[in-house]
C-alpha positions as CSV (number, residue, x, y, z in Angstrom):
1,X,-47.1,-48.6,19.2
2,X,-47.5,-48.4,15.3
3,X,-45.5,-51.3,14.9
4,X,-47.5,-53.7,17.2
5,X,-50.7,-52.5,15.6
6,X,-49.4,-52.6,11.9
7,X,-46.2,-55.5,12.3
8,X,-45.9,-55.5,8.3
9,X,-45.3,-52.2,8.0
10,X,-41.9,-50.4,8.1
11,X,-42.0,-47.5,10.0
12,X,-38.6,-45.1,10.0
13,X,-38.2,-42.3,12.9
14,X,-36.8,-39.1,11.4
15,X,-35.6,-37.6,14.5
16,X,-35.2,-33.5,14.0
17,X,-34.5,-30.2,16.4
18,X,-37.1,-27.7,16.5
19,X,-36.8,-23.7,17.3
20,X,-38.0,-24.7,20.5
21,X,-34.8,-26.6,21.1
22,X,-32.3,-25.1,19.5
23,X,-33.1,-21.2,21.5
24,X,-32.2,-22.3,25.3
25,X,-30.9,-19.2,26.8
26,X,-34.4,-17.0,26.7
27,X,-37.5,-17.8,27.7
28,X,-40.1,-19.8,25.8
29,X,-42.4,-16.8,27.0
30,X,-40.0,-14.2,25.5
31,X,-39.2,-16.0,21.9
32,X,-42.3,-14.9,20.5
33,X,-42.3,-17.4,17.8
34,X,-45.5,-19.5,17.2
35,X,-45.1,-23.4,16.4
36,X,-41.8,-23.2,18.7
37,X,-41.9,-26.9,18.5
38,X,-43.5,-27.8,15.7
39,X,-42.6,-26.0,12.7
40,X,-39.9,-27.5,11.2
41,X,-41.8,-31.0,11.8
42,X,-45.0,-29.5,9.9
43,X,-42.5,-28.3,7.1
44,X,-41.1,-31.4,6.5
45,X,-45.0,-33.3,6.2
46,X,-46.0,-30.1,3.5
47,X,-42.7,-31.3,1.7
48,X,-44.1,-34.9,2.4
49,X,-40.1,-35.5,3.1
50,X,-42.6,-38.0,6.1
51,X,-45.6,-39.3,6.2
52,X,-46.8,-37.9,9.6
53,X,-45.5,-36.4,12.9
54,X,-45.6,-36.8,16.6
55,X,-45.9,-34.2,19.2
56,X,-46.8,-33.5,22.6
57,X,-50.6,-31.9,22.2
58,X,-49.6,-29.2,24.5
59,X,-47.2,-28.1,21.9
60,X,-49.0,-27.8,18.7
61,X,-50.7,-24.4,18.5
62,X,-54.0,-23.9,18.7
63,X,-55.1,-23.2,14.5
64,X,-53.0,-26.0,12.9
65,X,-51.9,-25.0,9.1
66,X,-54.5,-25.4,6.3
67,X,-54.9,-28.9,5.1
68,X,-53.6,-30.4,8.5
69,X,-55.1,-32.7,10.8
70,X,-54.7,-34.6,14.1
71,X,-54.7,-37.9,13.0
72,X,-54.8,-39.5,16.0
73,X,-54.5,-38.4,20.4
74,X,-53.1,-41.6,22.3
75,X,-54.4,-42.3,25.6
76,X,-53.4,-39.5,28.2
77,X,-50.2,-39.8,30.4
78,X,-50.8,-38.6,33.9
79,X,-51.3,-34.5,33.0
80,X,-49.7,-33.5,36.6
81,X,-46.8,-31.5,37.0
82,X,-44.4,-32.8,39.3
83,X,-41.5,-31.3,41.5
84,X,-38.0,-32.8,41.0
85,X,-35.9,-31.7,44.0
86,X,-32.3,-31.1,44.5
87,X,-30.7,-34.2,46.4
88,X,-29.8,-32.5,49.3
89,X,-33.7,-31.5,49.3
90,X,-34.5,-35.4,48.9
91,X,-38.2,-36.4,50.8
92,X,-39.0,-32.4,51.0
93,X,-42.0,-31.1,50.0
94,X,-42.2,-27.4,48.4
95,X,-44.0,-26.1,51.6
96,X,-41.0,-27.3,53.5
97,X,-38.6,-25.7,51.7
98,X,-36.3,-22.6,53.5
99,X,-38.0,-19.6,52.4
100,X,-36.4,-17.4,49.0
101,X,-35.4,-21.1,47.7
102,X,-35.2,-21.1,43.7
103,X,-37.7,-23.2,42.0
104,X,-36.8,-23.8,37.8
105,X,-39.9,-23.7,35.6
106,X,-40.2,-22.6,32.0
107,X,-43.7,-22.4,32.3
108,X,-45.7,-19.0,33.1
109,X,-49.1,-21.4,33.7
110,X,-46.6,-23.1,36.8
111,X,-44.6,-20.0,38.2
112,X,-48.3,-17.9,38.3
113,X,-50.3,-20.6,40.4
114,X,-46.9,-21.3,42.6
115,X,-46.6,-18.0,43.5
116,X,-49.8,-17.6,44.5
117,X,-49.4,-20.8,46.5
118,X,-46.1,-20.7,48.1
119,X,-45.3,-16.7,48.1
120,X,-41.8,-17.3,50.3
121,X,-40.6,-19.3,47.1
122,X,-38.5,-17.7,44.4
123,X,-39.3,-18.7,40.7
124,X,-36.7,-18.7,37.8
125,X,-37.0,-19.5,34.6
126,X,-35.2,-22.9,33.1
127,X,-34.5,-24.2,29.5
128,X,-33.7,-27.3,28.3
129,X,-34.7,-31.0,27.3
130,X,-35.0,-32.7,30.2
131,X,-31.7,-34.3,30.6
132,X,-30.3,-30.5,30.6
133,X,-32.7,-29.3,33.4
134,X,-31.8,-32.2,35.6
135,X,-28.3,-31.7,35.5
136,X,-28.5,-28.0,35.7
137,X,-30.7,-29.0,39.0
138,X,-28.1,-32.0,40.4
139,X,-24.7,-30.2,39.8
140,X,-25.6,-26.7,40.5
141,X,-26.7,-24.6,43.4
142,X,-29.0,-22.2,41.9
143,X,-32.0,-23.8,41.9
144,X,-33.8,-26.2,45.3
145,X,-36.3,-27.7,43.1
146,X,-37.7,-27.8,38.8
147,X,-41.1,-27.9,37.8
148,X,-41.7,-30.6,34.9
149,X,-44.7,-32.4,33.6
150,X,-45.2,-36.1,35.4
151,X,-45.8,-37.6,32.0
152,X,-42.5,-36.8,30.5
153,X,-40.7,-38.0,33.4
154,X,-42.4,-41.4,33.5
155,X,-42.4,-42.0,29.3
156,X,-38.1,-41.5,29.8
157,X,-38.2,-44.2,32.8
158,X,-37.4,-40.9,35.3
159,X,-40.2,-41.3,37.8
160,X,-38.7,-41.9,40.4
161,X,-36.8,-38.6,40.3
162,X,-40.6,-37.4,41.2
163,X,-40.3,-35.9,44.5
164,X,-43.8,-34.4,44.4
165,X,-47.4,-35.0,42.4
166,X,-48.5,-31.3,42.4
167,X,-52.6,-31.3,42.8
168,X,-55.3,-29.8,41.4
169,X,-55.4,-27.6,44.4
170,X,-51.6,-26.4,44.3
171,X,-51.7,-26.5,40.1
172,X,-54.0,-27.2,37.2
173,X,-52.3,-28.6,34.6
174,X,-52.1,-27.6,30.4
175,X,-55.0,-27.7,27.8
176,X,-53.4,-28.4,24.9
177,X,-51.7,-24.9,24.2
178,X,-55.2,-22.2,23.9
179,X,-52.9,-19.9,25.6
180,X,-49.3,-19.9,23.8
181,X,-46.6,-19.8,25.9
182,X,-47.4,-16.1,27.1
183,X,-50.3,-16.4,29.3
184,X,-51.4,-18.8,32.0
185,X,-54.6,-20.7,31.3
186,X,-54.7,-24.0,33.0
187,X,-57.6,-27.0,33.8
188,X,-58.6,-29.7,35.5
189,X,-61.5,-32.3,34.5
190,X,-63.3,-35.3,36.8
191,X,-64.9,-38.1,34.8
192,X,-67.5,-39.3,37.5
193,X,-70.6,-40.7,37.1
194,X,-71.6,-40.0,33.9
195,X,-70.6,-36.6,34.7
196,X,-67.6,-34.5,33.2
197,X,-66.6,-31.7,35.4
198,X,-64.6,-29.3,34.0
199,X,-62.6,-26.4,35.8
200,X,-60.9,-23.6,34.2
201,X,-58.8,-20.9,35.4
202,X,-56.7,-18.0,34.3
203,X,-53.7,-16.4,35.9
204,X,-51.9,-12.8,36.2
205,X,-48.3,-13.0,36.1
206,X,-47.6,-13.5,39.3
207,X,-51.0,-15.2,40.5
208,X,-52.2,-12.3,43.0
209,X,-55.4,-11.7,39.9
210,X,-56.9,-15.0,38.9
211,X,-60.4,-16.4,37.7
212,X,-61.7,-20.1,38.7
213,X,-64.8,-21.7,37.1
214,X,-66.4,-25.0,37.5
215,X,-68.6,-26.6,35.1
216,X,-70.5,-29.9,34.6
217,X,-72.3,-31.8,31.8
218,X,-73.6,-35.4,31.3
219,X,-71.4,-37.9,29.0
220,X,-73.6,-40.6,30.0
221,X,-75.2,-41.6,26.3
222,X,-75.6,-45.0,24.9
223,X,-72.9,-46.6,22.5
224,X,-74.1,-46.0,18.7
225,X,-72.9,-48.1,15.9
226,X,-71.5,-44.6,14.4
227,X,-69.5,-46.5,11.5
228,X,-72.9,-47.8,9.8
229,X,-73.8,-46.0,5.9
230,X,-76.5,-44.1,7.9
231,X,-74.3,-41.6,9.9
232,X,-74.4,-38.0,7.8
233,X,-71.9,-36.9,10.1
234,X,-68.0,-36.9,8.8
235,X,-65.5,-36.2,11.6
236,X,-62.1,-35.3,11.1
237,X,-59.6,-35.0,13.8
238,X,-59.8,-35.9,17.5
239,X,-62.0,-38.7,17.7
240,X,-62.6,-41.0,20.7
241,X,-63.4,-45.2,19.9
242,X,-66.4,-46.1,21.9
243,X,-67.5,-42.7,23.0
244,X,-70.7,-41.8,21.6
245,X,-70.5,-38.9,19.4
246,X,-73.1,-37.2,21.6
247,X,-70.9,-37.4,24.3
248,X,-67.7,-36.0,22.4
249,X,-70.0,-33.4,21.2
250,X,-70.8,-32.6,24.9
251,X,-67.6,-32.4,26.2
252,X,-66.2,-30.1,23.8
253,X,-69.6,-27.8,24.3
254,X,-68.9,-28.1,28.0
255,X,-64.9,-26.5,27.3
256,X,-66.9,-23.7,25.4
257,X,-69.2,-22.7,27.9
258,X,-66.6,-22.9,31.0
259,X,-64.3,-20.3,28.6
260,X,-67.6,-18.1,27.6
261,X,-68.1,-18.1,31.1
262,X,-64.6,-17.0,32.2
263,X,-64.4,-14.1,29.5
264,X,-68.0,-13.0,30.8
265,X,-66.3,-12.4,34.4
266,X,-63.6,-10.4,33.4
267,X,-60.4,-13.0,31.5
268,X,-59.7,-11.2,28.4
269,X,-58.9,-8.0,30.7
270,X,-56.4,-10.6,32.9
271,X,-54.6,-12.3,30.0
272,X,-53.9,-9.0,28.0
273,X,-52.6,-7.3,30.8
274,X,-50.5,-10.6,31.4
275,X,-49.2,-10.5,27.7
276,X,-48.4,-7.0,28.1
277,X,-46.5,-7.7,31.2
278,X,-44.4,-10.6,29.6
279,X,-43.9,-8.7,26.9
280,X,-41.9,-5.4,28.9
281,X,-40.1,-7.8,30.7
């Protein structure tokens, strides 16, 4: 993409291993290391050894070291999970599996919604890129089915190893990582008519405690010219070309009052006792 945009400039890919993918027999949950994949790519931009980094936003933690930015957030991917079956499961469905079947996720945000969904299924954790989780799923009998995020599966031409789009209703997908990798905090946002509904939830461990909130706001505000030697206002970071700033300003209110409104009813209590619980285990 840089290259298309910027065709005289030579760009070189530094391609490195993170904590994250070097640790594959415990669980991302268990590690207890912050930046899992991320750190050794933010130590190498301190040492300026590159220029800048790429990750997958729901990877980078949620305070990013002093003096660092997000340059840049490229247009979203589908943000669905999908469900990659086992072949002899091929053109099931995970309602239709035989009951105590295994289903591979490394994520505590998947297993706690599943469970709550499909309570005959078994989840186990699984670790790996995604070319070691598929064959773990294709040559061995352990597991019926893996949890794995659409977008990754698309981006390495894999799609059509997608057996199921998980909804909304079955899952809400990953806000960036608010949570860490120890507590299951998940969304879902509707762009419709000028209005941006947002719906946040949070999960006990295995999905029997769980808050659900709803929330709307307008977006609907007339393109500025917000460029011009008159705008006092300096953004850094995430910014979105042609959305009004009023309307970036809303949305992100709009994420603040849907969390406000979940601690209110009782999340903090949920998530610490979900922390705790990862944590014995």
């Amino acid at each position: 993409m840089l290259r298309e945009l910027y065709p005289d400039l030579h760009f070189e890919i530094v391609a490195m291993s993170t904590t994250g993918d070097k640790i594959l027999d415990t669980a991302l949950s268990k590690i207890g290391e912050k930046s899992l994949f991320t750190k050794e790519l933010e130590n190498a931009l301190e040492r300026n050894e590159v220029d800048l980094v790429v990750h997958s936003l729901k990877d980078l933690p949620t305070s990013l070291p002093p003096g660092f930015t997000i340059g840049a957030v490229c247009k979203r991917e589908n943000p669905l999970d999908a469900v990659v079956f086992h072949p002899k499961n091929c053109g099931k469905t995970l309602s239709l599996l035989p009951e105590k079947s295994v289903i591979g996720t490394s994520s505590l945000r998947r297993a706690a919604q599943l469970k709550k969904k499909f309570p005959q299924l078994e989840f186990r954790d699984i670790r790996g890129n995604l070319n070691t989780r598929l064959k773990k799923l294709d040559e061995k009998e352990e597991f019926s089915a893996i949890i794995l995020a659409a977008a990754g599966l698309k981006r390495m031409g894999w799609e059509n190893r997608i057996g199921q789009l998980l909804s909304p209703e079955d899952c809400l997908y990953a806000v960036g990582q608010e949570g860490g990798c120890s507590v299951p905090v998940a969304v879902n946002t509707v762009l419709k008519d000028g209005q941006l509904y947002l719906t946040g939830a949070v999960y006990s461990l295995d999905g029997s405690d769980s808050l659900k909130e709803t929330m709307q706001t307008s977006v609907h505000y007339p393109q500025q010219n917000e460029d011009g030697p008159n705008d006092d206002v300096q953004r850094v970071g995430i910014t979105a070309k042609n959305v009004p700033g009023q309307a970036q300003e809303a949305a992100e209110n709009l994420g603040v009052e849907v969390a406000s409104l979940l601690l209110s009813k009782g999340a903090k209590h949920i998530l610490s006792v979900a922390r705790q619980l990862n944590d014995a285990r």
